[in-house]
Every structure is written in structure tokens, then in C-alpha cells.
Residue frames relative to the residue before (quaternion, step in Angstrom):
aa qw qx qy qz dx dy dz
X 1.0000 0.0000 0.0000 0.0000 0.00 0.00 0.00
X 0.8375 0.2278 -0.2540 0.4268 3.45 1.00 -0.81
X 0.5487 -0.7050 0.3354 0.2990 3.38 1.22 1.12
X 0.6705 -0.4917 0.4093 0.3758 3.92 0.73 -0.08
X 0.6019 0.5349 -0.3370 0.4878 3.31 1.43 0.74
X 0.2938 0.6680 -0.6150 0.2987 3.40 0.30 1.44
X 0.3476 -0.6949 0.6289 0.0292 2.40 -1.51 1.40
X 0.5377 -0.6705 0.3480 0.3744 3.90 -1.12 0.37
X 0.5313 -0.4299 0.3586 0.6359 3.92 -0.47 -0.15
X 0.7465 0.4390 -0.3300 0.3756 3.96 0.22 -1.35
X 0.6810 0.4553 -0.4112 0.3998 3.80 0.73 -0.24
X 0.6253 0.4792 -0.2977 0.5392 3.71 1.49 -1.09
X 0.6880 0.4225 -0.3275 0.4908 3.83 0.69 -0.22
X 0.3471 -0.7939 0.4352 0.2446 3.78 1.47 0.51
X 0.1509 0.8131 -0.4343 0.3571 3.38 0.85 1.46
X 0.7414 0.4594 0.0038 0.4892 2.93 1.58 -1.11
X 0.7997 0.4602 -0.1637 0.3493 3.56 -1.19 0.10
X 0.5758 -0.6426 0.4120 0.2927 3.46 -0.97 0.71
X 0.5077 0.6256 -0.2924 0.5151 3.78 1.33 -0.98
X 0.7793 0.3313 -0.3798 0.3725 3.51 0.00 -1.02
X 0.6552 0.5331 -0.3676 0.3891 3.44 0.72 -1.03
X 0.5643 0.4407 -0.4410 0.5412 4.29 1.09 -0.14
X 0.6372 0.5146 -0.4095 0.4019 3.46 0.84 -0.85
X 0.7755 0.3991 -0.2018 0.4457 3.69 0.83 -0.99
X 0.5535 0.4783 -0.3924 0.5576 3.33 1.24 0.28
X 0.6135 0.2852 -0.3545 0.6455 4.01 0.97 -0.53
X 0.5608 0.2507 -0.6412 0.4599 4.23 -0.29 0.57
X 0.7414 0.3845 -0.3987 0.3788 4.03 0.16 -0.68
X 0.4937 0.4949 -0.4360 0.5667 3.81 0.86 -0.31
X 0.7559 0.5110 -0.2176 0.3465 3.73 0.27 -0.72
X 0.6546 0.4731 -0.1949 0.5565 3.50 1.44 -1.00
X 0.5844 0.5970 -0.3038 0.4581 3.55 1.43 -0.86
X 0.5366 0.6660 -0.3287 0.4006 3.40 1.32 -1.79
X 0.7579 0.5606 -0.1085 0.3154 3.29 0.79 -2.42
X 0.8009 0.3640 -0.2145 0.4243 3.20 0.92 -0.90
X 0.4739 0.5842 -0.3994 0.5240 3.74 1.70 -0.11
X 0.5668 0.6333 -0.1924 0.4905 3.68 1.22 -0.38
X 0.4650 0.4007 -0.3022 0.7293 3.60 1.18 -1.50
X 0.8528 0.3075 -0.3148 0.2812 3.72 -1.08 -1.26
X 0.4920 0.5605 -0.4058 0.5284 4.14 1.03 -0.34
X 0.8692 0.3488 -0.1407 0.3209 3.63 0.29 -1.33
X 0.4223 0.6729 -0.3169 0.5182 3.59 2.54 -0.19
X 0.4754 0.8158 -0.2815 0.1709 3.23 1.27 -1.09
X 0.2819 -0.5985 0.5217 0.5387 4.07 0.01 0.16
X 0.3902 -0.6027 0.6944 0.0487 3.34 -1.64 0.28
X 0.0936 -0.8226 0.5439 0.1368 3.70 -0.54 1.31
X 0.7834 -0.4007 0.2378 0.4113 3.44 -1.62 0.56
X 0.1604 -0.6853 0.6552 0.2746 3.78 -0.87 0.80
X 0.6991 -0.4231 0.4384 0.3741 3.07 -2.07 -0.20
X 0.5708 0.3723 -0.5456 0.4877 4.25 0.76 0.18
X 0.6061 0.6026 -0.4577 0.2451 3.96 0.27 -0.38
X 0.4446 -0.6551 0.5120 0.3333 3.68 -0.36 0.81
X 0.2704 -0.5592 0.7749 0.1166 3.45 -1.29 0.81
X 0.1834 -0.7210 0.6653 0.0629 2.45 -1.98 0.58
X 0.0273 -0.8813 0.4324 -0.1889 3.64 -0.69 1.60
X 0.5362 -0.7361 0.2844 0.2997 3.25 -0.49 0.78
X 0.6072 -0.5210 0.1722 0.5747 4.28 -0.20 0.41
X 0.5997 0.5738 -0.3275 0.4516 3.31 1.26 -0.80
X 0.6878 0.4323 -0.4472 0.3742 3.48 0.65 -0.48
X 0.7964 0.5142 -0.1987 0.2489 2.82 0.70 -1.10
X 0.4226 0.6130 -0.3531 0.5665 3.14 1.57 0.32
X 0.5812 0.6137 -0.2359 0.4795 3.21 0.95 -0.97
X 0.7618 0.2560 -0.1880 0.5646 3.68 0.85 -1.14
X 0.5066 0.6279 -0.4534 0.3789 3.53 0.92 -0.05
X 0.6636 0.5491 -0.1315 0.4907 3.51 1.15 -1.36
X 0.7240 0.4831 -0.2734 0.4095 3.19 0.96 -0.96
X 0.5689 0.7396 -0.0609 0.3546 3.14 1.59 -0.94
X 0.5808 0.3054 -0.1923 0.7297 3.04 1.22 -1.86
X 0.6117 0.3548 -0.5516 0.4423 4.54 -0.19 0.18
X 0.6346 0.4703 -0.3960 0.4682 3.67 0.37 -0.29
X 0.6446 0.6083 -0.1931 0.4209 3.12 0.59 -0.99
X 0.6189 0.6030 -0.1389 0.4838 3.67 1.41 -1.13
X 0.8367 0.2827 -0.1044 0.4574 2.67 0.78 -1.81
X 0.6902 0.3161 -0.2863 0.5847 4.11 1.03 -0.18
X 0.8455 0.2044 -0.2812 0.4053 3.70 0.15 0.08
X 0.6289 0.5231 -0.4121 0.4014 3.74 0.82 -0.38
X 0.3800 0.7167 -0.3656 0.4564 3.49 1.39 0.66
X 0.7666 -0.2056 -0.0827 0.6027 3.34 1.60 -0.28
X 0.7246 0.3156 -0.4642 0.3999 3.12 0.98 0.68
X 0.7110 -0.5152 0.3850 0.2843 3.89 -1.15 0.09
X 0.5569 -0.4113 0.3272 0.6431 3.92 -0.35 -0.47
X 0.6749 -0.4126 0.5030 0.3483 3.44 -1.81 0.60
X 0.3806 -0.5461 0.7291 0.1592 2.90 -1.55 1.05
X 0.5287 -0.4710 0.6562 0.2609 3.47 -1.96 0.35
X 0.3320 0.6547 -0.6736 0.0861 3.82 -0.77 1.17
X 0.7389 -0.4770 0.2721 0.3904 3.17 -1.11 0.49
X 0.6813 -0.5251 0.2011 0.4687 4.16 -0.30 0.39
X 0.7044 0.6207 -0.1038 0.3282 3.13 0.95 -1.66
X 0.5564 0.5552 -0.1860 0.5896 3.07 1.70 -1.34
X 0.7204 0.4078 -0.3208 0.4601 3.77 0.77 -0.95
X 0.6699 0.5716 -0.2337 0.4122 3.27 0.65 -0.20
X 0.4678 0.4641 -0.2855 0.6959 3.58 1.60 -0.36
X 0.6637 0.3650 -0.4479 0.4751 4.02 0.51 -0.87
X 0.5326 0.7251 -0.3676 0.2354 3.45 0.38 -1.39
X 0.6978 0.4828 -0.1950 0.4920 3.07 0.69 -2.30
X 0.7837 0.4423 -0.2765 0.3371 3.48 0.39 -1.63
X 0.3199 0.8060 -0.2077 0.4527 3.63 1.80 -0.05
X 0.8029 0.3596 -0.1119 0.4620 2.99 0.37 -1.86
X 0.5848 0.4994 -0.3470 0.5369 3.54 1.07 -0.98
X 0.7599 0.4642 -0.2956 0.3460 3.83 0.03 0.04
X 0.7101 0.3166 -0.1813 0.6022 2.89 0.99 -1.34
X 0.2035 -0.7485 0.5110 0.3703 3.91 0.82 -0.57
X 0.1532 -0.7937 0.4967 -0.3159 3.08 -0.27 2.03
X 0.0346 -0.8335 0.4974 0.2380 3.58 0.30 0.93
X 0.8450 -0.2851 0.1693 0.4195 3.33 -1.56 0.11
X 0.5218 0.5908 -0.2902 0.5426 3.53 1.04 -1.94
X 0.6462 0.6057 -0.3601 0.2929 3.76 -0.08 -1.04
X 0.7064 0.4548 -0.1011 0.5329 3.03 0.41 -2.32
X 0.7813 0.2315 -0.3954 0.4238 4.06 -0.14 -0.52
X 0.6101 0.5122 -0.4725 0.3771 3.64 0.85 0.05
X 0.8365 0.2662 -0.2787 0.3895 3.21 0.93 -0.48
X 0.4258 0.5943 -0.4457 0.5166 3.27 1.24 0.85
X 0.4722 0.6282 -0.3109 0.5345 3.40 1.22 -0.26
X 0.7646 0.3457 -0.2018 0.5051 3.48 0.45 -1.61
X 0.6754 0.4850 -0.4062 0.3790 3.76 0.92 -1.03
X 0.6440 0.6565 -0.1258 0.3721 3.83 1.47 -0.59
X 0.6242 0.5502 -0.1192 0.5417 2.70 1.79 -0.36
């Protein structure tokens, strides 16, 4: 019945051999991988630049002002007053903005502020 294929207890119980031990080193290299991943992605997660803030009238005047002078001074160089686009959308320009024009961080949320407003 078993045609001449028998295998010992220590080879069928994967005790044995040079294969298993890569194989059990790539499932533990893999669970580590999986679980550095679970703990990276548990992480809290700070405010991006599409999430409304919240600020008090005074601030926000403050960042409005600051915003439309940023705004002046790094983009009215080739572009006109701010169109009305929905936030999210301004915020994809902004970013894609900042890489070009070189726009530091401070910059880009003031004047996403002012263009959002």
C-alpha cells in the first residue's frame, strides 16, 4: 500500500533537514515583519494639514493674515488670488506647491489656512 515510501518519524515530524530550518526562519522573519507593521500602524497619528483645526477668532485672524502675507510673498509671483476649491483638493495643490516653489512647512499650513478660509 505504501509503495516504498516511508518516511521516518523525525523527517515526517519536520525535525529534520536543512529546508525546514529556512522555512522556519522565513515564517519567524515574517511574523516579526507582520507584527512591526501591526505596532507602526497602532501608533497615534498626528493632525494632518486636511483636518480642520480648531482656533479661537483671534487666532484665526491671526492665521488668516499671516497666510494671505505668505501667500503674497511665495505664490502671487505666478499665481493670482485663490480660487475657491474644496479643502482637500487645496491641500493636494498646496503640498504639490511646496515641492516646487520650496515652501517650508510653517508656509504651506498658513497658507492653506488662508486659501481655506
Amino acid at each position: 500500500m505504501d509503495r516504498g515510501r516511508r518516511l521516518s518519524f523525525c523527517r515526517a515530524a519536520g525535525t529534520g533537514g536543512p529546508a525546514m530550518k529556512y522555512k522556519s526562519l522565513a515564517i519567524i522573519w515574517l511574523l516579526a515583519l507582520i507584527s512591526a507593521i501591526g505596532v507602526a500602524d497602532s501608533a497615534p497619528r498626528t493632525r494632518t494639514a486636511t483636518e480642520p483645526a480648531v482656533y479661537s477668532p483671534a487666532e484665526a485672524d491671526t492665521m488668516r493674515l499671516e497666510g494671505e502675507k505668505r501667500f503674497r510673498a511665495n505664490c502671487n509671483r505666478c499665481h493670482a488670488a485663490p480660487h475657491k476649491f474644496p479643502p482637500r483638493m487645496m491641500a493636494t495643490i498646496v503640498r504639490h506647491m511646496r515641492v516646487r516653489a520650496t515652501i517650508t512647512d510653517e508656509d504651506m499650513r498658513y497658507i492653506l489656512y488662508y486659501m481655506t478660509q
